[in-house]
N, CA, C and O atoms as CSV, one atom per row, in Angstrom:
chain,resi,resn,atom,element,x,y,z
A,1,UNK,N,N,-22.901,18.254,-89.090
A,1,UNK,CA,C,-21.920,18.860,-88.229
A,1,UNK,C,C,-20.798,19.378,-89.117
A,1,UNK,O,O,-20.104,18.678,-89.853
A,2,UNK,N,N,-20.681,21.104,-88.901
A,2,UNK,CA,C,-19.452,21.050,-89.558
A,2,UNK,C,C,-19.662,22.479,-89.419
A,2,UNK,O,O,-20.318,23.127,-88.603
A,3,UNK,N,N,-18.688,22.940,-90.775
A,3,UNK,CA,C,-18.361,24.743,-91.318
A,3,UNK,C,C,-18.965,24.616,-92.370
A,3,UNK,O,O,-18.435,23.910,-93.228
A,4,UNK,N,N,-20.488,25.359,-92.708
A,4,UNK,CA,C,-20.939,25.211,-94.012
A,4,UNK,C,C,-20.345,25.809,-95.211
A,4,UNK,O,O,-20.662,25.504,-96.360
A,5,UNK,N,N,-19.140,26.999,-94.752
A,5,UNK,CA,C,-18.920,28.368,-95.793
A,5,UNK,C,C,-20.245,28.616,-96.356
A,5,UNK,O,O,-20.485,28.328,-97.529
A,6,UNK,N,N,-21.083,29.115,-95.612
A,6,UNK,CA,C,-22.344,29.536,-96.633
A,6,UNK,C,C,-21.963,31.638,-96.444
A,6,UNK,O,O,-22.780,32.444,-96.888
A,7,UNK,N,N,-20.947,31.993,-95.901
A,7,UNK,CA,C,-20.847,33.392,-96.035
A,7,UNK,C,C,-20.530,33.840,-97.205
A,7,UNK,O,O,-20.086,33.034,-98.022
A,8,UNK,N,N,-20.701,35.429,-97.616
A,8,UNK,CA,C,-20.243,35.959,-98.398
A,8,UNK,C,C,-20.442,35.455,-99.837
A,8,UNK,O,O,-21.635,35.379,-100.129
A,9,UNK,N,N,-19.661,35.118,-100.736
A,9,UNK,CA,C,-20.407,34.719,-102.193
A,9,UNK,C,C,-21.283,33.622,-102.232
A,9,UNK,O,O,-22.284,33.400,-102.913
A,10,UNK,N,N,-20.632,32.908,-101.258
A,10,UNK,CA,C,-21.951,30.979,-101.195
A,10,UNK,C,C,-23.230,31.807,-100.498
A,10,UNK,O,O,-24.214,31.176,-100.884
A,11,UNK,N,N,-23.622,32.742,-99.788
A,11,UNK,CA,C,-24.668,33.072,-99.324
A,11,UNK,C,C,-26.603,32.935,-100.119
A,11,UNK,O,O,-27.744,33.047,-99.672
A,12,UNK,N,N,-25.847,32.586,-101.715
A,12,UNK,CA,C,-27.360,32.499,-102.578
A,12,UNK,C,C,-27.581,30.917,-102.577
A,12,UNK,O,O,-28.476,30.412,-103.255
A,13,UNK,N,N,-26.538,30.004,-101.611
A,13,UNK,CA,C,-26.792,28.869,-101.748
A,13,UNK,C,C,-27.605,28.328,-100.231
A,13,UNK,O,O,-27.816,27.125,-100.077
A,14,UNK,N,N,-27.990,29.268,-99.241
A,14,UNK,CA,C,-28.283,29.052,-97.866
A,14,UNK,C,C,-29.711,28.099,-98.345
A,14,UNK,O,O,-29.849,26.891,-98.152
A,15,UNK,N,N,-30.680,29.012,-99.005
A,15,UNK,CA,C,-32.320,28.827,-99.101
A,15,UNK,C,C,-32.107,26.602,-99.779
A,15,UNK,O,O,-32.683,25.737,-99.120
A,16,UNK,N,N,-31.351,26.258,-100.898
A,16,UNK,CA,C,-30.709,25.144,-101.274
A,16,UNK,C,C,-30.421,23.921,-100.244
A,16,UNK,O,O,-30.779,22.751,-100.115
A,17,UNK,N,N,-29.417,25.017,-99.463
A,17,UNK,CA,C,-28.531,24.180,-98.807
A,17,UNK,C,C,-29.857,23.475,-97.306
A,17,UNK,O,O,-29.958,22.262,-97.126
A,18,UNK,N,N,-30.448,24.205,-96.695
A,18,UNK,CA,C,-31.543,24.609,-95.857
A,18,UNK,C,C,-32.595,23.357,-96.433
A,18,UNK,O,O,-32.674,22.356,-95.719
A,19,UNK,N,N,-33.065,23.380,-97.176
A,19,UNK,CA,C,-33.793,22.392,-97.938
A,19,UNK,C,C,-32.733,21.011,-98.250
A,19,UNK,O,O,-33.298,19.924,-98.366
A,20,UNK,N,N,-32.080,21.031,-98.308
A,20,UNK,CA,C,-31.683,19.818,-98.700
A,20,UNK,C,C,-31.146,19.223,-97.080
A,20,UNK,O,O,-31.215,18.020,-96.826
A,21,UNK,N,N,-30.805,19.875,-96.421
A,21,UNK,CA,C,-30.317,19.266,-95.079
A,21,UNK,C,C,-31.807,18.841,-94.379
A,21,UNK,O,O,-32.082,18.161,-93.390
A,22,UNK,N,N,-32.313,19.290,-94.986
A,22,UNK,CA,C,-34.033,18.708,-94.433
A,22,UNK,C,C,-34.968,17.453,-95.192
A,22,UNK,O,O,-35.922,16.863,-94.684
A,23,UNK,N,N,-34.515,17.289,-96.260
A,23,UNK,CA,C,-34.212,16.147,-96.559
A,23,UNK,C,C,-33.834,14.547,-95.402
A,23,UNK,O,O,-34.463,13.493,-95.320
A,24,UNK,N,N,-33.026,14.842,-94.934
A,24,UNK,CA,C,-32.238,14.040,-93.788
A,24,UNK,C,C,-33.114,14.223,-91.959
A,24,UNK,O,O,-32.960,13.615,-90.900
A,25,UNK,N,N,-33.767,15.060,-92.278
A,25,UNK,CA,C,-34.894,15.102,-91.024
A,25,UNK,C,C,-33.299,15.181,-89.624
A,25,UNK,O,O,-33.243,14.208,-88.872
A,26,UNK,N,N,-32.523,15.974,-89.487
A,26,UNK,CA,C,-31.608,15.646,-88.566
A,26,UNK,C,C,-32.401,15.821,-87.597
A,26,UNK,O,O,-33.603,15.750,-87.855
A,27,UNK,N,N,-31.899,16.153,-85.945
A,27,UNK,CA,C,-32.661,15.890,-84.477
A,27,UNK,C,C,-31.712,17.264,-84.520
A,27,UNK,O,O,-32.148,18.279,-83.976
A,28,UNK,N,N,-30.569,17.280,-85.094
A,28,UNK,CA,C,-29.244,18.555,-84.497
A,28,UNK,C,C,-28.722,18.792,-85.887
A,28,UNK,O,O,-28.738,17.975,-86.808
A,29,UNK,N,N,-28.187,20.205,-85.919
A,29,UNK,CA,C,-27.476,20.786,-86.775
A,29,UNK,C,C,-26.598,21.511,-85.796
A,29,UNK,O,O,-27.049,22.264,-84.933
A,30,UNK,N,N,-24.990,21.182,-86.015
A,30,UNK,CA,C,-24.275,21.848,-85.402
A,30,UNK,C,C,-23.438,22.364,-86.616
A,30,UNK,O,O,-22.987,21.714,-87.558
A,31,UNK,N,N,-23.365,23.449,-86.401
A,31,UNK,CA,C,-22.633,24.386,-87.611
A,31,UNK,C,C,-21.846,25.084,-87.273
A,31,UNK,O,O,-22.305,25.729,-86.330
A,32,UNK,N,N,-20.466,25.480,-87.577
A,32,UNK,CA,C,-19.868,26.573,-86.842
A,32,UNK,C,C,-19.434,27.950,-87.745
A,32,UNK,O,O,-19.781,28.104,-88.916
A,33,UNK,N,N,-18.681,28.835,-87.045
A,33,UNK,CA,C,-18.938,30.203,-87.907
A,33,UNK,C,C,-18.730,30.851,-88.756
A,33,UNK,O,O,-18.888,32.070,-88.820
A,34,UNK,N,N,-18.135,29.755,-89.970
A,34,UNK,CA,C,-17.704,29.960,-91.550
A,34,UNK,C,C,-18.916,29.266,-92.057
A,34,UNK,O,O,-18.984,28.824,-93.204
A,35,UNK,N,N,-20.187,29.148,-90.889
A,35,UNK,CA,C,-21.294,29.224,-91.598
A,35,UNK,C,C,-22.000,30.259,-92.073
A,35,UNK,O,O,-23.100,30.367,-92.614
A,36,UNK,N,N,-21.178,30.971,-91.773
A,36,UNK,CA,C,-22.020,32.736,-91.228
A,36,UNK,C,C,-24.227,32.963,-90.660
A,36,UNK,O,O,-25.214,32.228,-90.656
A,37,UNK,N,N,-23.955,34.217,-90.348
A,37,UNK,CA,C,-24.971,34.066,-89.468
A,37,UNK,C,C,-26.216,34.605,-90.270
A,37,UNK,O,O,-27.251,35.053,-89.778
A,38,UNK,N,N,-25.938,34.487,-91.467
A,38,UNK,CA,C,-27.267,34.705,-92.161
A,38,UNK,C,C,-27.757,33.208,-92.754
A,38,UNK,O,O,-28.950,33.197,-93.058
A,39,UNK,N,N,-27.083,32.024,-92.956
A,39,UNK,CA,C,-27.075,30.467,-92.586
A,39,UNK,C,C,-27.927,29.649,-91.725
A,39,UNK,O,O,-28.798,28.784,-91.815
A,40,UNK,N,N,-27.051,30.551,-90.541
A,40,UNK,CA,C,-26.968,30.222,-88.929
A,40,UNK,C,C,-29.037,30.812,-88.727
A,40,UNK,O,O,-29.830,30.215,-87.998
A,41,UNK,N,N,-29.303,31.743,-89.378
A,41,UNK,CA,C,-29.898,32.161,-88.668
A,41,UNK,C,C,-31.419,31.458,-90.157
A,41,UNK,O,O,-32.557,31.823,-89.862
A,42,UNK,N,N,-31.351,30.943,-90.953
A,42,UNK,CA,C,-31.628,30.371,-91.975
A,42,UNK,C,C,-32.232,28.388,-91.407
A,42,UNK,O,O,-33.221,27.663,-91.506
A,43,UNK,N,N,-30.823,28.356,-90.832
A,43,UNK,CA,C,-30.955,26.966,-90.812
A,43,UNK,C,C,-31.824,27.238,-89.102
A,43,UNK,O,O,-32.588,26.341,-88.748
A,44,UNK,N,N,-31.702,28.050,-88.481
A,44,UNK,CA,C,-32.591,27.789,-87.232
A,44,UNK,C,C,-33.824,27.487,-88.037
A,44,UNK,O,O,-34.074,26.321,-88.343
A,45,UNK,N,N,-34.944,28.904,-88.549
A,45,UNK,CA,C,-35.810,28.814,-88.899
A,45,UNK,C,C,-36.063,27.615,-89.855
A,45,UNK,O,O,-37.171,27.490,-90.378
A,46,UNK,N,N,-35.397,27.027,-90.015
A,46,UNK,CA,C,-35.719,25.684,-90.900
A,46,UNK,C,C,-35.510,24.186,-89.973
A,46,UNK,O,O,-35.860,23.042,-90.267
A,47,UNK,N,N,-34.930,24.614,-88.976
A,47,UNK,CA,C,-35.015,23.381,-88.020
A,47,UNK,C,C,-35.206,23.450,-86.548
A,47,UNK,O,O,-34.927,22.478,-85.846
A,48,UNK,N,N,-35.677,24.577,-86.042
A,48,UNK,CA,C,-35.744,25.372,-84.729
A,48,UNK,C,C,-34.699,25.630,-83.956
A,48,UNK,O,O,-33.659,24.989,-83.801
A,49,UNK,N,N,-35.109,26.754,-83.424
A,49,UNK,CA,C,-33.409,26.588,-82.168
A,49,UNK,C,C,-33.297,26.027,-81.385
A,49,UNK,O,O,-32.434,26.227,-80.530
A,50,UNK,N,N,-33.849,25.409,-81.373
A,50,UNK,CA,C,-33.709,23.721,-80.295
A,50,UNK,C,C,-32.692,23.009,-80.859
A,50,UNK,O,O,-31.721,22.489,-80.309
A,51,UNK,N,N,-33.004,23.034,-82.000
A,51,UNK,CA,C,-32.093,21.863,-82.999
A,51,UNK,C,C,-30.749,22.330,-83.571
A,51,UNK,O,O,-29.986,21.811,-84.386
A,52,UNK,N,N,-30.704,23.586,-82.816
A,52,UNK,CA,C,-29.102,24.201,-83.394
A,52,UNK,C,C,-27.877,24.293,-82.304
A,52,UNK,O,O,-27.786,25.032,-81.323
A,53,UNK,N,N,-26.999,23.335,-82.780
A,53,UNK,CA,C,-25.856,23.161,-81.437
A,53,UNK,C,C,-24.467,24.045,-82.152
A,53,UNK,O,O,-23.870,23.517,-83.090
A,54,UNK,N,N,-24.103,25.182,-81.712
A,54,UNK,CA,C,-23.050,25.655,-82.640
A,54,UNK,C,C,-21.930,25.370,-82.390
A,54,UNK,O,O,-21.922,25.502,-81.166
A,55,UNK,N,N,-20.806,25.021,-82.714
A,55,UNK,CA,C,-19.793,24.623,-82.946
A,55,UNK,C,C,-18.673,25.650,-82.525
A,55,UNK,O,O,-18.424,26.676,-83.158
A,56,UNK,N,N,-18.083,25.279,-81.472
A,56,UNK,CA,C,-16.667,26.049,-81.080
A,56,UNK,C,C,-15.416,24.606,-81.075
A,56,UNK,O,O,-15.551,23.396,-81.263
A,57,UNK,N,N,-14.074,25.600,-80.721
A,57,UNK,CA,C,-12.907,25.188,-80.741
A,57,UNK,C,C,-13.068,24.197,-79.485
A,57,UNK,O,O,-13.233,24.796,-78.422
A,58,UNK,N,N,-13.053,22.873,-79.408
A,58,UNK,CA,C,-12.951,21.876,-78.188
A,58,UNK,C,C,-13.931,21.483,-77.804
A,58,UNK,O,O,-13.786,20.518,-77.053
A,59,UNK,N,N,-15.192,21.866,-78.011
A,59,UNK,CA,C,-16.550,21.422,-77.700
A,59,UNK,C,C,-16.477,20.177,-78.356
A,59,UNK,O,O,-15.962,19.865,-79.430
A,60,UNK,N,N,-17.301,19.299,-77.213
A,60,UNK,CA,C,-17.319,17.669,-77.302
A,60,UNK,C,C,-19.078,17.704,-77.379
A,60,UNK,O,O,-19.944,18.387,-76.833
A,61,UNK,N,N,-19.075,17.024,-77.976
A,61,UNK,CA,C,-20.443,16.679,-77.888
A,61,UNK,C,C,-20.954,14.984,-77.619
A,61,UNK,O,O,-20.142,14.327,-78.270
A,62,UNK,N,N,-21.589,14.365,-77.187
A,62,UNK,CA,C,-22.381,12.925,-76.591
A,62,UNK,C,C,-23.602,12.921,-76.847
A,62,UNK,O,O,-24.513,13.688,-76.533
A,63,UNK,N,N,-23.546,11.712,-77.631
A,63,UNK,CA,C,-24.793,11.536,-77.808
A,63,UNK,C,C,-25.594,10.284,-77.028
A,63,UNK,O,O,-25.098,9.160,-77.104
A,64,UNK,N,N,-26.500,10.434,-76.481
A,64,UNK,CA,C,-27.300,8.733,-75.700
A,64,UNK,C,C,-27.973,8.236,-76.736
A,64,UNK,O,O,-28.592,8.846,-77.607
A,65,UNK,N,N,-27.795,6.949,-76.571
A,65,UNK,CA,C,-28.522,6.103,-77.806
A,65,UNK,C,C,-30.117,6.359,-76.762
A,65,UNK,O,O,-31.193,5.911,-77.160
């Protein structure tokens, strides 16, 4: 969960970053939009869009055990 900054110069670190968050097998990746959407659209295909919750200003999220 977070702001990856993967825009603009960090962008050769997406394919890295993508692989290593998979590592961790998450259920959710919530990312918000200083992930930019070449990331955004990186980390779907690497964890489906099922598994992508994006991140705005006040959004709460709950989780059930």
């Amino acid at each position: 969960m977070g702001g990856f900054h993967l825009a603009g110069a960090n962008e050769a670190l997406v394919p890295q970053t993508v692989a290593a968050l998979q590592t961790f097998a998450p259920r959710y990746v919530a990312a918000g939009h200083c992930t930019g959407w070449r990331a955004m659209s990186a980390l779907a295909a690497g964890f489906g869009e099922q598994a992508m919750a994006p991140l705005a200003v006040g959004k709460r999220f709950t989780f059930a055990a």
